[in-house]
N, CA, C and O atoms as CSV, one atom per row, in Angstrom:
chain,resi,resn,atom,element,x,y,z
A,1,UNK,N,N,-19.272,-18.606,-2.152
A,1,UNK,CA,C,-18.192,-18.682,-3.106
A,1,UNK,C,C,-18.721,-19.331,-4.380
A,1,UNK,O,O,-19.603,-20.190,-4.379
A,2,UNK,N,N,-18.040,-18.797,-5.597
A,2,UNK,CA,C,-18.547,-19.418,-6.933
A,2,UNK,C,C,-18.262,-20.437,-7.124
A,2,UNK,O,O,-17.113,-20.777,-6.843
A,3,UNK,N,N,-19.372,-21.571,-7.803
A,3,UNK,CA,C,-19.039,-22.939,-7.950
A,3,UNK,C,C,-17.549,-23.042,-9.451
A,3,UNK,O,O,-16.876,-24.012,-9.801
A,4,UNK,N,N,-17.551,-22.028,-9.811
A,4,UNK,CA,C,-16.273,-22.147,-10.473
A,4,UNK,C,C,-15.273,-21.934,-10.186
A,4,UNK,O,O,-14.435,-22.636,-10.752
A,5,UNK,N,N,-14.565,-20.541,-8.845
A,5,UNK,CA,C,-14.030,-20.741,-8.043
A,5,UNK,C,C,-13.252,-22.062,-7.512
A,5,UNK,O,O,-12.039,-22.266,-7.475
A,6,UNK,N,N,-14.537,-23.056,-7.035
A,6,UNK,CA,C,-14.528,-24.117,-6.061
A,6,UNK,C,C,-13.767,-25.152,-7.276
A,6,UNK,O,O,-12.649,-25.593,-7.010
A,7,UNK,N,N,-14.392,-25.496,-8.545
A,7,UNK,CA,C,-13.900,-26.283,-9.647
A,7,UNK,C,C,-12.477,-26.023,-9.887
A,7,UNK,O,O,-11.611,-26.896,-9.845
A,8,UNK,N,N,-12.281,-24.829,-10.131
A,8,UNK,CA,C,-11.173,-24.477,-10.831
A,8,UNK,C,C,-9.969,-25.208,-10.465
A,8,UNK,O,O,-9.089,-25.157,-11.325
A,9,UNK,N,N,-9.687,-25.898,-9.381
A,9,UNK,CA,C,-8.360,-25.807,-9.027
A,9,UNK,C,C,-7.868,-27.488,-8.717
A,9,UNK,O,O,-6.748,-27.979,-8.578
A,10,UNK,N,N,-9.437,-28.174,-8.679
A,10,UNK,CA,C,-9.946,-29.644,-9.134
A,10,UNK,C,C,-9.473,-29.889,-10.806
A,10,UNK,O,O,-8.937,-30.958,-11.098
A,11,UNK,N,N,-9.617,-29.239,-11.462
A,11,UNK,CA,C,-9.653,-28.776,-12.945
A,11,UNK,C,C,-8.091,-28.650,-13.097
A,11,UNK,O,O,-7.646,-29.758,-13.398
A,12,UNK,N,N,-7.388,-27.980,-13.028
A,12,UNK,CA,C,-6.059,-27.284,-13.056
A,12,UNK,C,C,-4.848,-28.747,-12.209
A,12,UNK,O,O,-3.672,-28.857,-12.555
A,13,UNK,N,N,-5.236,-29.298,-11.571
A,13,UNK,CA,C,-4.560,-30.520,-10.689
A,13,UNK,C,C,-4.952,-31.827,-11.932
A,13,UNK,O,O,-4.395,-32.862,-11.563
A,14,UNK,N,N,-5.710,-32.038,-13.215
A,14,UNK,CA,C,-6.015,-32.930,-13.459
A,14,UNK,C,C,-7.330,-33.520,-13.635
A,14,UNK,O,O,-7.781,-34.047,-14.652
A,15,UNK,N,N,-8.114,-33.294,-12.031
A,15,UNK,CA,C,-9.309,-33.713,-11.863
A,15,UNK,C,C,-10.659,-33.441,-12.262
A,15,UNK,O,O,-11.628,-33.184,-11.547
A,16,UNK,N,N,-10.575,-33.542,-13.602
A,16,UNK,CA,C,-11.381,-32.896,-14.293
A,16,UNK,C,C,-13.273,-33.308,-14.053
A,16,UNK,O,O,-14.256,-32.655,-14.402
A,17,UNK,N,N,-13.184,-34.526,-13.388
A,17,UNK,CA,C,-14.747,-35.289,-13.472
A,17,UNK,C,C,-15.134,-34.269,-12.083
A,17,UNK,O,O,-16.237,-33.724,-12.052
A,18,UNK,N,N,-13.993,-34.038,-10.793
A,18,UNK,CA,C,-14.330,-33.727,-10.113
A,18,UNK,C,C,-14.615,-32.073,-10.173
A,18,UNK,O,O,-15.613,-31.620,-9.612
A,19,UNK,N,N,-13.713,-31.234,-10.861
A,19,UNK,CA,C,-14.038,-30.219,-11.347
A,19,UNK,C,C,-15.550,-30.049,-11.709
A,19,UNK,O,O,-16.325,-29.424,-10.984
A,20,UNK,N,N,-15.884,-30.595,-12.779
A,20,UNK,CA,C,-16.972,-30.469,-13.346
A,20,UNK,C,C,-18.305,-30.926,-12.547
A,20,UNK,O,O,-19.390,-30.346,-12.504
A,21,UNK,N,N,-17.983,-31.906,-12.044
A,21,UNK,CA,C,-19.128,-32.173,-10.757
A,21,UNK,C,C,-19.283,-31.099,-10.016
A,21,UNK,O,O,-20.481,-30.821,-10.062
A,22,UNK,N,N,-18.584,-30.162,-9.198
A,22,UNK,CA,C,-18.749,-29.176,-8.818
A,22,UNK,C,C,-19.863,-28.007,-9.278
A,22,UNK,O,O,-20.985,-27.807,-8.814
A,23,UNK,N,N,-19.069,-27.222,-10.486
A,23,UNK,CA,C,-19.556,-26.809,-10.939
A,23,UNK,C,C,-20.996,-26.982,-11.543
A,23,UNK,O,O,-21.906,-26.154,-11.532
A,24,UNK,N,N,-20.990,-28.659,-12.245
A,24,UNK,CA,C,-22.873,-28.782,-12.811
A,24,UNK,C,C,-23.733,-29.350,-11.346
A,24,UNK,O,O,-24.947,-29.550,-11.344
A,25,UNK,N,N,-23.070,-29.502,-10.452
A,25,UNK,CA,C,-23.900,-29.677,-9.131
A,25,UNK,C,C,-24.068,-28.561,-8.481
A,25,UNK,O,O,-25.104,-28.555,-7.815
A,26,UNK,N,N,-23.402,-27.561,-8.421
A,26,UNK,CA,C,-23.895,-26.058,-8.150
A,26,UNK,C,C,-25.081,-25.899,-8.853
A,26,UNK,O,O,-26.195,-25.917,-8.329
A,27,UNK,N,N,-24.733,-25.662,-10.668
A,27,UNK,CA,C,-25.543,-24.923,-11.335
A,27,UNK,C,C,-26.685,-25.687,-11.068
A,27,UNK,O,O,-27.712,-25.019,-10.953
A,28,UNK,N,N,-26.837,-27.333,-10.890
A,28,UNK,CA,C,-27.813,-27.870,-10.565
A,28,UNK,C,C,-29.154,-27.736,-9.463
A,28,UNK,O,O,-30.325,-27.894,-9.807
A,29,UNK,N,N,-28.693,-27.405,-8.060
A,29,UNK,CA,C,-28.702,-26.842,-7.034
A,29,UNK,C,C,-29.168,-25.605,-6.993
A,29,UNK,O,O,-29.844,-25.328,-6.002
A,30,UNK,N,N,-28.957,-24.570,-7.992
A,30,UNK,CA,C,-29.059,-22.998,-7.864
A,30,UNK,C,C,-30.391,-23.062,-8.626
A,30,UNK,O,O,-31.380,-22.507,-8.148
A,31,UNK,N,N,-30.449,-23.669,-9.705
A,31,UNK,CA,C,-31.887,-23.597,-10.377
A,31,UNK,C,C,-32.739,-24.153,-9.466
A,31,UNK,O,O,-33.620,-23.456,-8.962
A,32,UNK,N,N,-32.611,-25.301,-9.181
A,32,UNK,CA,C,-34.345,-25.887,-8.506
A,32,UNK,C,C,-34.023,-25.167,-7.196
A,32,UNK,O,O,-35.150,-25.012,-6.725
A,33,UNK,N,N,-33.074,-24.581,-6.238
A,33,UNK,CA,C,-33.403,-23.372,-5.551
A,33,UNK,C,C,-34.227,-22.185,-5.401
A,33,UNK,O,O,-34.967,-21.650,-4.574
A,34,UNK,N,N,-33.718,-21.995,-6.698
A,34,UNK,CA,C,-34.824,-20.624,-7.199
A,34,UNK,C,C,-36.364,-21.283,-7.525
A,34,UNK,O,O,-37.411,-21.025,-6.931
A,35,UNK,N,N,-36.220,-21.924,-8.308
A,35,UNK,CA,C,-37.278,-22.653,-8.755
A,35,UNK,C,C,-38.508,-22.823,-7.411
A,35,UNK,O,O,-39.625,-22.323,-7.274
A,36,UNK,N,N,-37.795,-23.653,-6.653
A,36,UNK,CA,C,-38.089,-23.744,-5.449
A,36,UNK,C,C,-38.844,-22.565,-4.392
A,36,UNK,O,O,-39.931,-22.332,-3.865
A,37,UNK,N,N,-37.822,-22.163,-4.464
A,37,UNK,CA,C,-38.253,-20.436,-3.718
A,37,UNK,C,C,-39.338,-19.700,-4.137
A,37,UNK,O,O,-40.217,-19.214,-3.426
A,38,UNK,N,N,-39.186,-19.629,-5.750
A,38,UNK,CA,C,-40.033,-18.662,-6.439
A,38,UNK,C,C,-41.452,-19.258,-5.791
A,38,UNK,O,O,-42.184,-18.673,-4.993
A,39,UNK,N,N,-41.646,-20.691,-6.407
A,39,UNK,CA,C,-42.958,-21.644,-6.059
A,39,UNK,C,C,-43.335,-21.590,-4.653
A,39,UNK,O,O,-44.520,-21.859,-4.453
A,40,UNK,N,N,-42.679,-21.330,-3.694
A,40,UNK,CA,C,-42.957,-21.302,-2.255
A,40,UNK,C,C,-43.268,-19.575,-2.481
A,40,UNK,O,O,-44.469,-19.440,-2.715
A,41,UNK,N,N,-42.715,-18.555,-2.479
A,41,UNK,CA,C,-43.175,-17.125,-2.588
A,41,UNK,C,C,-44.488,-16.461,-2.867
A,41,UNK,O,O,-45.213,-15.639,-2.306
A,42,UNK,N,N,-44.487,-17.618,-4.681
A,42,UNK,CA,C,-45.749,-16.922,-5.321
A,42,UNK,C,C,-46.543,-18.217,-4.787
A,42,UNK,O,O,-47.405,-17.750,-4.043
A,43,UNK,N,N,-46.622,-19.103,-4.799
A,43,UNK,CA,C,-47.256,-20.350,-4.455
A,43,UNK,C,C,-47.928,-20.735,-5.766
A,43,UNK,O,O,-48.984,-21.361,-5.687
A,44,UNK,N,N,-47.477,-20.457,-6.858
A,44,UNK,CA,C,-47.720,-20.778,-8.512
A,44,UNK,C,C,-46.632,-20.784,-8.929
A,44,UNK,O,O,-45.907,-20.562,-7.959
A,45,UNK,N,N,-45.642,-20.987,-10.399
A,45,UNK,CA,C,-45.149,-21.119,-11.036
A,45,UNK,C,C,-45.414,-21.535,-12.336
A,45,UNK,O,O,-45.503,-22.700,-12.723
A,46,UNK,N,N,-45.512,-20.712,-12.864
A,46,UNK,CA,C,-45.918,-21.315,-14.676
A,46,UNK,C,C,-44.679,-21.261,-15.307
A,46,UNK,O,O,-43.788,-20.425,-15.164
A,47,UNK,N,N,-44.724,-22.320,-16.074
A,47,UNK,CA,C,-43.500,-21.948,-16.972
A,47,UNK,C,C,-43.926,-23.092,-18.731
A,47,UNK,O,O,-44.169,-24.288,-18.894
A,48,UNK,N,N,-43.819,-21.898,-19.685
A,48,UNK,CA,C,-44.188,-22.153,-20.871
A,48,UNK,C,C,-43.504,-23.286,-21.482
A,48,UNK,O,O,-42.430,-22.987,-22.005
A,49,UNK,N,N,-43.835,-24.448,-21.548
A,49,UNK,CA,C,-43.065,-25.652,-22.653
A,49,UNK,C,C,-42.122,-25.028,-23.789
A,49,UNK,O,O,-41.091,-25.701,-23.793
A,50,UNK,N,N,-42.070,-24.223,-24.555
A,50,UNK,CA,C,-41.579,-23.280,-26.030
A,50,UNK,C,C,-40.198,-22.631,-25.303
A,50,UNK,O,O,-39.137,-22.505,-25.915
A,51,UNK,N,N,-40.476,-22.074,-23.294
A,51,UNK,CA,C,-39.522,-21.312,-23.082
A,51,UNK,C,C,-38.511,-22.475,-22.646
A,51,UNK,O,O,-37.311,-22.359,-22.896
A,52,UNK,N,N,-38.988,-23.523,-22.035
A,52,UNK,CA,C,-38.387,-24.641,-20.981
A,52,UNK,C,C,-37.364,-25.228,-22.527
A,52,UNK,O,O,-36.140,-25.296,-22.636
A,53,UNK,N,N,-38.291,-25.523,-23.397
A,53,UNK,CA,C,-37.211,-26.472,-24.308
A,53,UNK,C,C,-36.303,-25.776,-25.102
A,53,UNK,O,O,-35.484,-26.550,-25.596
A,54,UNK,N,N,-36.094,-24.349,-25.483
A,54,UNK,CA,C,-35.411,-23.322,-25.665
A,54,UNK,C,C,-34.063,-23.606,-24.592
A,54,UNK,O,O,-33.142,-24.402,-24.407
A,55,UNK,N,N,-34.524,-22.645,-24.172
A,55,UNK,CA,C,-33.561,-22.100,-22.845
A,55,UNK,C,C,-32.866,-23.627,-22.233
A,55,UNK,O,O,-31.730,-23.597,-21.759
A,56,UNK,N,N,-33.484,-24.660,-22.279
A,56,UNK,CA,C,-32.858,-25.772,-21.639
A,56,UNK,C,C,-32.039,-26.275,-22.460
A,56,UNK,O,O,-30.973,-26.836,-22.207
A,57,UNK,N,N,-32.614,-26.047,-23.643
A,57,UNK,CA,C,-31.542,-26.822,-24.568
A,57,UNK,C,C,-30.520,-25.807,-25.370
A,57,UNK,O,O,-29.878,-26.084,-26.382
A,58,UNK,N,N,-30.534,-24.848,-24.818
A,58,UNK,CA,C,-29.624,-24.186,-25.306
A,58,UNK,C,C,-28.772,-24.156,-23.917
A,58,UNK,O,O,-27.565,-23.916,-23.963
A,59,UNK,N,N,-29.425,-24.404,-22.695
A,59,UNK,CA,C,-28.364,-24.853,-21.651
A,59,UNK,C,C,-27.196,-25.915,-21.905
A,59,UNK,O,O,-25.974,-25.768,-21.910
A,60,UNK,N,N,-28.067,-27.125,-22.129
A,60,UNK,CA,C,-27.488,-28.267,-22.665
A,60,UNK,C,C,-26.336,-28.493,-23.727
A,60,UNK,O,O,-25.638,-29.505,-23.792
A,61,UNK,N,N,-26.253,-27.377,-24.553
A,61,UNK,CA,C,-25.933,-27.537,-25.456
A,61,UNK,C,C,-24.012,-26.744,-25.456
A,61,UNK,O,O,-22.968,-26.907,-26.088
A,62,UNK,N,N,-24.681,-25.633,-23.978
A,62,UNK,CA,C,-23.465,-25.049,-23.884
A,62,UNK,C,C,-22.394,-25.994,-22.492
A,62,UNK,O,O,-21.245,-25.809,-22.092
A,63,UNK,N,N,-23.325,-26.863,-22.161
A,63,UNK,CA,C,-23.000,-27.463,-21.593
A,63,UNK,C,C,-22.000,-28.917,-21.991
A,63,UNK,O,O,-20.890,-29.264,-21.589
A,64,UNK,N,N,-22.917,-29.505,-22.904
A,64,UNK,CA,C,-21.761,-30.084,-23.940
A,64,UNK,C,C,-20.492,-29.526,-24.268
A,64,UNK,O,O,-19.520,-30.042,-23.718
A,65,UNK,N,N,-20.275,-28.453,-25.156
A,65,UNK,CA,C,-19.555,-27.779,-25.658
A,65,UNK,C,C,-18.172,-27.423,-24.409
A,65,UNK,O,O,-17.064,-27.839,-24.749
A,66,UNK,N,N,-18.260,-26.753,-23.167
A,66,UNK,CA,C,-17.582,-26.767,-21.999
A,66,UNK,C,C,-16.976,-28.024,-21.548
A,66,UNK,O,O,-15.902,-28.295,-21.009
A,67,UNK,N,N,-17.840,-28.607,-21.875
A,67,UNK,CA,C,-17.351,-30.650,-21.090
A,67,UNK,C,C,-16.510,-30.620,-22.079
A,67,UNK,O,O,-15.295,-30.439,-21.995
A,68,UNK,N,N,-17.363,-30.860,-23.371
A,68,UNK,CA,C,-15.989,-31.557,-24.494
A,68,UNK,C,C,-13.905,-30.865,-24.651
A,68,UNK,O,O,-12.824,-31.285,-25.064
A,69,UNK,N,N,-14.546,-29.517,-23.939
A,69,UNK,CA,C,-13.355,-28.330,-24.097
A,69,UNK,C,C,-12.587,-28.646,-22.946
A,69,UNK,O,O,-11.357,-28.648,-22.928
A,70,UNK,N,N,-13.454,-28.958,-21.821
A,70,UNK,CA,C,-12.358,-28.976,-20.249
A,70,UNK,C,C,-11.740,-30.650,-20.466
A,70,UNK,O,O,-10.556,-30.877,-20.216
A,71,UNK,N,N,-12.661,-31.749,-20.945
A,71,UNK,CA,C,-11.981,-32.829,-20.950
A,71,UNK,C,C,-11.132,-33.143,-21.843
A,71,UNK,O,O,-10.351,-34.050,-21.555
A,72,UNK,N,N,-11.006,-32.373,-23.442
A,72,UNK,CA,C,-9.876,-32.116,-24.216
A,72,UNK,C,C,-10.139,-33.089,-24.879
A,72,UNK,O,O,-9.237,-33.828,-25.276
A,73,UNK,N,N,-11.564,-33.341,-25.181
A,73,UNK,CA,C,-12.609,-34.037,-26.223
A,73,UNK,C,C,-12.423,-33.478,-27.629
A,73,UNK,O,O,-12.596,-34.159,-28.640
A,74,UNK,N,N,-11.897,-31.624,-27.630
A,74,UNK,CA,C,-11.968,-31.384,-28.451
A,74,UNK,C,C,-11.113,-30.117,-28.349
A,74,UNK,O,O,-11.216,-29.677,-27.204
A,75,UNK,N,N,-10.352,-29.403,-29.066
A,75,UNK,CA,C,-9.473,-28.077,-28.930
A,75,UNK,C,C,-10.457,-27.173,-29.558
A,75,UNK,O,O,-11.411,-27.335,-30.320
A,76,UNK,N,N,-9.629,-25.677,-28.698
A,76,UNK,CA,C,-10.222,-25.073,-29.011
A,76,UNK,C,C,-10.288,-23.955,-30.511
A,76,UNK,O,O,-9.192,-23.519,-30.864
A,77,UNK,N,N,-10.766,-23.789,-30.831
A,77,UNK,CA,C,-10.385,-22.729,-32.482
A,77,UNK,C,C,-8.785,-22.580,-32.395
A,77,UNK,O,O,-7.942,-22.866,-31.546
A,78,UNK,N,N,-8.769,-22.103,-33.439
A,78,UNK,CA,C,-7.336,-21.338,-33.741
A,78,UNK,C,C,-7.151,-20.208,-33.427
A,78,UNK,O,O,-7.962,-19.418,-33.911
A,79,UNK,N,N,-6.164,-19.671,-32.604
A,79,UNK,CA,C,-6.002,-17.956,-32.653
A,79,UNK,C,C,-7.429,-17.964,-31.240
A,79,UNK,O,O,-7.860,-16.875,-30.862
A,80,UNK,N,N,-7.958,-19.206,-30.661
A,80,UNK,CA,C,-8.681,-18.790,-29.615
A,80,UNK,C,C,-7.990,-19.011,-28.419
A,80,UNK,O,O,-7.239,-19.984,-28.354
A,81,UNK,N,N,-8.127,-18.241,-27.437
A,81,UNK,CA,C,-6.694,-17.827,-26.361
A,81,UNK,C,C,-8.095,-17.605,-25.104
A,81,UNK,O,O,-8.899,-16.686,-25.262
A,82,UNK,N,N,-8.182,-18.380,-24.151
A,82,UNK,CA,C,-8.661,-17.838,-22.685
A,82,UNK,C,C,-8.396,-16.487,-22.208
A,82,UNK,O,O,-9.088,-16.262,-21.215
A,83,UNK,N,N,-7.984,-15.937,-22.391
A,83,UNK,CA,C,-7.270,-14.373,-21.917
A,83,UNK,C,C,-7.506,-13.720,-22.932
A,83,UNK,O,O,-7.361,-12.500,-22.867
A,84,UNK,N,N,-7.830,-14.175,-23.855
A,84,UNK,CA,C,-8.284,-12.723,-24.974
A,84,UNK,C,C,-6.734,-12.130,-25.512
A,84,UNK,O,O,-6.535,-11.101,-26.157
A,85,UNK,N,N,-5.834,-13.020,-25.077
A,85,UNK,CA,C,-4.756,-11.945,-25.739
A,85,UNK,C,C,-3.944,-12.754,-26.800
A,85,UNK,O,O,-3.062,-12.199,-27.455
């Protein structure tokens, strides 16, 4: 089951720290999984410094942005609607 699934309803009751624990302890979990796996498979793993601080910090960054939105740190745009409608 999706770790957002599992959040959502932690989230929706209030419980927003616990919500979100969910969810960044999944996503947490799923990377060094793979990570994990891959390195046990190939028994190497390279991974480029240029791609790691990219991609991570553009993780990070969307990661901020979600926290500040679910804990109501910050609203969202105008005319911006979850449902698209």
């Amino acid at each position: 089951m999706s770790a957002g699934l599992l959040g959502a309803p932690a989230i929706e009751r209030g419980r927003t720290g616990v919500g979100l624990g969910v969810v960044f302890g999944s996503n947490i979990f799923n990377i060094a999984a793979l990570l994990g796996l891959s390195s046990v498979v190939a028994r190497k793993v390279r991974i480029r410094r240029r791609a790691l601080v990219v991609q991570g910090g553009a993780a990070m960054f969307a990661t901020v942005v979600v926290s500040a939105l679910v804990l109501e740190w910050v609203q969202p745009a105008s005319g911006a609607s979850p449902t698209g409608v």
